[in-house]
C-alpha positions, 0 to 999 in steps of 0.5 A: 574856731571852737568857742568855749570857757576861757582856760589858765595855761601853761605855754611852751611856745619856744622850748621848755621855758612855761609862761602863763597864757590864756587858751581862748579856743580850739581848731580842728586841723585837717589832719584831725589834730587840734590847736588851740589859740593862747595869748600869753607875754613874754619876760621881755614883757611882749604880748602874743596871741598865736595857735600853738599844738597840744605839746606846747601846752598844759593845764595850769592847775598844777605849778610850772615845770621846767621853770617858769619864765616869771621865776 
């Protein structure tokens, strides 16, 4: 796993709902394409750390789109 910076995010792990996460590194798959591992919570208030796609996230230096599970 790439080590780096710690980076804010916005999460899509299901749909189109973004919940606030944290990026905490990178994988290079096989395939050349990258992961990167995000903790984030649930609204059901459930903690989650998994390896999610480049499509399933986005800087969170911007607001949510789509409507963020926090409101």
């Amino acid at each position: 796993m790439a080590a780096g910076r710690i980076r804010h995010v916005w999460a899509r792990p299901d749909g189109p709902t973004e919940m606030p996460g944290l990026l905490l590194g990178w994988q290079r798959q096989r395939d050349g394409s990258w992961t990167a591992l995000v903790t984030y919570v649930t609204p059901r208030e459930r903690i989650v750390t998994e390896w999610l796609t480049l499509d399933q996230l986005r800087p969170a230096d911007t607001a949510s789109y789509g409507g963020s599970a926090y409101g």
